[in-house]
N, C-alpha and C positions, 0 to 999 in steps of 0.2 A: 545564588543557589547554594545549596548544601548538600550533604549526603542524604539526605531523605527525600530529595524534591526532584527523584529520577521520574522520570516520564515517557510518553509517547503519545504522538497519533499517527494514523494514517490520514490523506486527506485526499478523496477519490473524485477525478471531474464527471461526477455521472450523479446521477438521481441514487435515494436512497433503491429506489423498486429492481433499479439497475445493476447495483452496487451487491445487491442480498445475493444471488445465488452462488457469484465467485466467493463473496465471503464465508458461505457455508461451508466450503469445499478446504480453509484453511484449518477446518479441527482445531479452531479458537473458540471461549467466550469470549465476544465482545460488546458492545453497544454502536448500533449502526442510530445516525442521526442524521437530520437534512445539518448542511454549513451554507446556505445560501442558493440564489435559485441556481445553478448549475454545478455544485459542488455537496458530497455528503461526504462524514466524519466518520471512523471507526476507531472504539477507544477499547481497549487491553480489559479486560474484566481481571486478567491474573497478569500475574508478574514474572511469564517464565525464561528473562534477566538473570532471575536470581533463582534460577532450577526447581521454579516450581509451577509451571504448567503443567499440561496433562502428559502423563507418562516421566517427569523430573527429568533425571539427568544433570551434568552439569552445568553452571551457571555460564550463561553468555554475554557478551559485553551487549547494550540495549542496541549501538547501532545498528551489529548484525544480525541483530533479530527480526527488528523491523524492515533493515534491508532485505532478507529473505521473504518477509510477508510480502513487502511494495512488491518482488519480482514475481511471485508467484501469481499475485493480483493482475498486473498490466499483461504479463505476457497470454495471458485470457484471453483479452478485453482490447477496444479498441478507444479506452480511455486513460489520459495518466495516473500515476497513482505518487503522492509526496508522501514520504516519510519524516518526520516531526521527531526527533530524540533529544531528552538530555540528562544530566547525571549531575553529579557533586565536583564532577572534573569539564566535563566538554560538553558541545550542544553541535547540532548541525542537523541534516537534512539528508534524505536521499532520497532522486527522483527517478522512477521507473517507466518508464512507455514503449510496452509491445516487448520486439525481440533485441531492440538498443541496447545499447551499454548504460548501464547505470550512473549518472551522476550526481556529486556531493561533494558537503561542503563540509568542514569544522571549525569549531569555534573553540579555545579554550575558558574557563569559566569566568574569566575578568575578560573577556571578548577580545583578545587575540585571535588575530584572524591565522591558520596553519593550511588553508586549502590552496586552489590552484584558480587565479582570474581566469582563466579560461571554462571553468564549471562556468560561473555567473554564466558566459555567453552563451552555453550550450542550455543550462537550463532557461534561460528568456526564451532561446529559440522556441524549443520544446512545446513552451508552455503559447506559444504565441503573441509574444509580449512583444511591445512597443523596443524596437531597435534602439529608438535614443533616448526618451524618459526613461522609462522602466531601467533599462539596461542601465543608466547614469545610477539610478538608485540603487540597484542592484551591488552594483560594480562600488559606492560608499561603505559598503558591507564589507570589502574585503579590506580596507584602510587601517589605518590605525589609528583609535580614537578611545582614549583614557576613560572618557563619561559613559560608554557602552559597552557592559560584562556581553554575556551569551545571551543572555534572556533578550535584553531589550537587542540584539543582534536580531533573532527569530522573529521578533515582531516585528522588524522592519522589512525583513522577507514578506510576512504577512500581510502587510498594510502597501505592497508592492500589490499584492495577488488581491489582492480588495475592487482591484480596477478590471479582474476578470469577473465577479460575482461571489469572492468566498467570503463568508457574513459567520464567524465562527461566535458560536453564544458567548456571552460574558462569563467568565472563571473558567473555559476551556480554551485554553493559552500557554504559552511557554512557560516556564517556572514551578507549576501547579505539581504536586505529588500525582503519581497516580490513583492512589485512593479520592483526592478530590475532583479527579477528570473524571473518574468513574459515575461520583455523586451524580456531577454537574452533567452529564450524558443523560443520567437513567431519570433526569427530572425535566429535562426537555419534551416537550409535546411531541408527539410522534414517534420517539423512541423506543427502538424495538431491541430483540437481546439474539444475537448469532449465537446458536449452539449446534455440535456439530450431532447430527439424529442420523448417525448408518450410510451408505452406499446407496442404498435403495431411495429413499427420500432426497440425498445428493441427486442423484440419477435425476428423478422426477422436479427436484426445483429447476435442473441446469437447462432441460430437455423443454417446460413450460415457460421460461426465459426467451429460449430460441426463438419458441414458436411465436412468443409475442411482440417480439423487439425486434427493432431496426435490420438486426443481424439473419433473419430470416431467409434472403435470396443467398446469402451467400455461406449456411453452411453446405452446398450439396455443389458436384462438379469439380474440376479440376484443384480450384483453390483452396477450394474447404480440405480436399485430401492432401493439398500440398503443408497445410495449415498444422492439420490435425498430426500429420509425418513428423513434422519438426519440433513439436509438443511431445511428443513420444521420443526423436531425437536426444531433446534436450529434459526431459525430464528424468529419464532413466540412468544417468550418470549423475543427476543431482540427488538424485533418494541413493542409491550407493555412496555417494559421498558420505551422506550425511548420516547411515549404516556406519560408514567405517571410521566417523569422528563423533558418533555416539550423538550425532547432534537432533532430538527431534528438528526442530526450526527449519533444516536444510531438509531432512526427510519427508516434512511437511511439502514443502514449496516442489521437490520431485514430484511428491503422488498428484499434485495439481495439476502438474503438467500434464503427467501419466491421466491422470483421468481425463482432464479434457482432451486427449489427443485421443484418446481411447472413446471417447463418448460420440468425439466430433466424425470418425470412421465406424462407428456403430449404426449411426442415426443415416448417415448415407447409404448403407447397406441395406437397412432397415426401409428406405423411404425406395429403393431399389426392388426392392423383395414385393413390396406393396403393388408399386405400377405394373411387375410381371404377373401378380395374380390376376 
């Protein structure tokens, strides 16, 4: 790796169909793609790493950039979401599901392994991975081994998760600049491009999502408002955070929360209001 071959994905366990309307709501461009039959891809249209996403600011190291997307993503969703980074210096991963603690891993760029073996276990778990294969595999990633920088690190994360269904296209991989992630996204079949279009159109993809998907029975009653409470809990001290360190990224991943928490006791009030007429 070099200084130009900084990167990222997201790598989301859901369908692209699934995938689109939380993406909308993260006020990115990106390229949303299938990665296999139970896994789709979202790749960075801009670089705002290096303060220039929408609205700039100062520039942010990539992992926490993408960590603030993966959490704003899963804490939605009742899918995981991996986060994929790497740089001139380090490479590693962070993985998001629901309202957990986030875990990760890093790599330094000659594949020095600096994380903690206990991630490996918690992410197998997570992901539902095979206790003693997988996890053996998993768990050679944190070793020390001269013939493996960072790059070929990540792909063997990868080729671990190949045994749940992620089939990522060829040139969208570890190492890859993000300009060439970009290409290789927007020339895949079926690819489509996240841009964020207003509140309003938010509103109407998140609310037409509900109605059609799995998650149907359960926004309305006790749990959806217990859901929707703690989205609002937890969103509202992360957009002030991220106010008061000037950071869009963190302000981004608050108003997700805020909105879905805000959308999720809308739609309950709303479908309340309905049955009394």
């Amino acid at each position: 790796m070099n200084a130009t071959s900084t990167g990222a994905l997201l790598l989301c366990r859901a369908d692209p169909e699934t995938v689109r309307p939380l993406a909308h709501l993260l006020r990115e461009q990106m390229l949303l793609t299938r990665a296999g039959g139970e896994w789709s891809v979202l790749v960075p249209e801009g670089k705002p790493w290096r303060g220039t996403g929408p609205g700039g600011g100062d520039p942010e190291p990539v992992d926490r950039v993408l960590g603030g997307w993966a959490t704003a993503l899963a804490v939605g969703s009742t899918w995981p979401v991996l986060a994929l980074w790497w740089d001139g210096d380090r490479a590693g991963y962070t993985l998001a599901a629901g309202f957990r603690r986030t875990v990760g891993y890093i790599w330094l760029a000659d594949g020095t392994p600096v994380g903690e073996d206990e991630a490996m276990r918690t992410f197998a778990a997570r992901l539902g991975l095979d206790p003693v294969l997988d996890l053996q595999a998993l768990e050679e990633l944190t070793r020390p081994d001269p013939e493996a920088d960072a790059e070929a690190r990540l792909r063997g994360l990868l080729a671990v998760l190949t045994r749940t269904g992620l089939a990522l296209p060829p040139g969208l991989g570890p190492g890859e600049s993000a300009d060439r992630l970009r290409s290789v996204a927007g020339a895949q079949r079926g690819a489509e491009r996240i841009e964020w279009a207003g509140w309003r159109d938010a509103v109407r993809v998140e609310l037409d999502a509900v109605e059609a998907g799995s998650l149907g029975p359960w926004v309305r009653g006790p749990r959806a408002r217990a859901i929707a409470a703690a989205q609002l809990a937890a969103g509202l001290p992360l957009l002030l955070l991220g106010v008061r360190r000037r950071s869009g990224r963190w302000a981004a991943a608050g108003a997700v929360l805020l909105a879905q928490g805000a959308l999720g006791l809308a739609y309950h009030r709303a479908r309340e209001a309905a049955e009394r007429s």
